[in-house]
C-alpha positions in Angstrom: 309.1 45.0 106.0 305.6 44.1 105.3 305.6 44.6 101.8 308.9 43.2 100.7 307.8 39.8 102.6 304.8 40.6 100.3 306.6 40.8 97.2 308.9 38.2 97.9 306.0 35.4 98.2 304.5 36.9 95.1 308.0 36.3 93.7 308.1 32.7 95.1 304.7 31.8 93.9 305.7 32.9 90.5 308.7 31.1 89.9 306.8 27.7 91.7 304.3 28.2 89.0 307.1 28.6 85.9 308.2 25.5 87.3 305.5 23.4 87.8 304.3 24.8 84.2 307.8 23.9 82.7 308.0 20.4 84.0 304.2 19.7 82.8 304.9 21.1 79.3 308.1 18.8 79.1 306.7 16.4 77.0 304.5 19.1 74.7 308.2 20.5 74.2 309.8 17.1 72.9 306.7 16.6 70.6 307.5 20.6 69.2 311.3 19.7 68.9 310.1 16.5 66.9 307.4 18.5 64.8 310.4 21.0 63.7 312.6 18.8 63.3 310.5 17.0 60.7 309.5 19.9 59.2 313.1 21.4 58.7 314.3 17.9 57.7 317.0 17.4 60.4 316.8 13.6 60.1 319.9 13.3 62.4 317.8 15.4 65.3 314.8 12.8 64.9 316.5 9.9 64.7 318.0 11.6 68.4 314.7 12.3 69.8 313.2 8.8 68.4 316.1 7.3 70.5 315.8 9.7 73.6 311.8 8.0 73.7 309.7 10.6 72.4 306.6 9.3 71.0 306.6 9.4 67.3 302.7 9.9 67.6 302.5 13.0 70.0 300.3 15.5 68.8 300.5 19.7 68.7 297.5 21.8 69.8 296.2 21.3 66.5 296.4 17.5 66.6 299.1 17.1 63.7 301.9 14.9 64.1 305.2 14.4 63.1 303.8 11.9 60.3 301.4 14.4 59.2 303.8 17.1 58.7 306.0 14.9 56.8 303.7 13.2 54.7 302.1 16.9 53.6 305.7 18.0 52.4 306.5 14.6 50.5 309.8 13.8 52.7 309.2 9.7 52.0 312.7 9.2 54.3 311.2 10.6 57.2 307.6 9.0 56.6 309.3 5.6 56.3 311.6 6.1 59.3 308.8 7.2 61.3 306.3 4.3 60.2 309.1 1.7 60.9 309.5 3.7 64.5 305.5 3.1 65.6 304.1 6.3 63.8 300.4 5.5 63.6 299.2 6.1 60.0 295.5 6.5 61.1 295.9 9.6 63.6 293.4 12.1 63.1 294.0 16.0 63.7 291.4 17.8 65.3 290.1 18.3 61.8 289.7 14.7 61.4 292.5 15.1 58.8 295.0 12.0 58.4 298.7 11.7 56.8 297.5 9.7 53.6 294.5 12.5 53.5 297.2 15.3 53.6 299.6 13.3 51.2 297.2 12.8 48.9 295.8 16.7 49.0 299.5 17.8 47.7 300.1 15.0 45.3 303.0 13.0 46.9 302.7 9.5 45.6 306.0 7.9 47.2 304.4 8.6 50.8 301.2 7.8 49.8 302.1 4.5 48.9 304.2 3.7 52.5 301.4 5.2 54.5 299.0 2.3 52.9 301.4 -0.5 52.9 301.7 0.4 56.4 298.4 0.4 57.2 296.7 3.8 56.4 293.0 3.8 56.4 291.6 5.4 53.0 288.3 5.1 54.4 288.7 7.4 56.9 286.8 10.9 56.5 287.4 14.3 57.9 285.0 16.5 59.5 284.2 17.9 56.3 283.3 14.6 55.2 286.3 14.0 52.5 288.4 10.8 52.5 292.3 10.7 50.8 290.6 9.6 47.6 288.5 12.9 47.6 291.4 14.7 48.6 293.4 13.5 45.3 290.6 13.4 42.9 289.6 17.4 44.1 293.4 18.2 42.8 293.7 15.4 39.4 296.4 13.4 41.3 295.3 10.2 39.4 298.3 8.4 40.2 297.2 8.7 43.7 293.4 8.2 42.4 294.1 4.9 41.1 296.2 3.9 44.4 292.8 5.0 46.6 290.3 3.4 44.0 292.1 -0.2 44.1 291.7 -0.3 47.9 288.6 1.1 47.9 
């Protein structure tokens, strides 16, 4: 009897823990539904989460937002809808990497221009030292070079 009280406990302390782990990752699990979302371009699913009260700036273990992600693939819907919803412009990953850095590195002038009229911060720098205007000039966005160089 011993050991079956023995593996039962084992069995109890196991599920407790896939619990506890569960309910503390909730919110980590709302932020990686919002992150795919964005990235799949289910605008009806974020508008739903958005609603439900997940925070538009929660961050993966990388430290990249929903923001981020849509600012790097040029989807200026999403980058609007989620700036007009409290997305901070001026998070940085762990990196030190920003959305208008990340817009700017892959040319997307449309989501550039929302992240600064919404306050995005072309000063910032990344921990390679690089600011959005580097990040554009490096690739000959000029477009996006003569945005930068105005605010500059």
């Amino acid at each position: 009897m011993f050991p079956v009280f023995k593996f039962s406990q084992r069995r109890i302390l196991l599920f407790s823990f896939l619990l506890l782990l569960t309910s503390c990752n909730q919110a980590q699990t709302e932020a990686d539904r919002l992150l795919s979302a964005v990235s799949l371009k289910d605008f009806r699913t974020i508008e739903s989460l958005l609603k439900q009260g997940v925070d538009p700036n929660a961050q993966n273990e990388v430290g990249l937002t929903a923001l981020m992600i849509s600012a790097h693939k040029g989807h200026p819907g999403i980058v609007n809808y989620l700036l007009e919803h409290g997305a901070d412009p001026n998070i940085q990953t762990y990196s030190g990497s920003t959305a208008l850095m990340m817009a700017s590195r892959k040319g997307h002038v449309e989501a550039v221009s929302l992240l600064l009229a919404f306050g995005g911060d072309p000063r910032l720098k990344n921990k390679s030292g690089n600011t959005a205007l580097d990040e554009a000039k490096s690739r000959n966005y000029s477009a996006i070079v003569e945005m930068l160089e105005i605010i500059k």
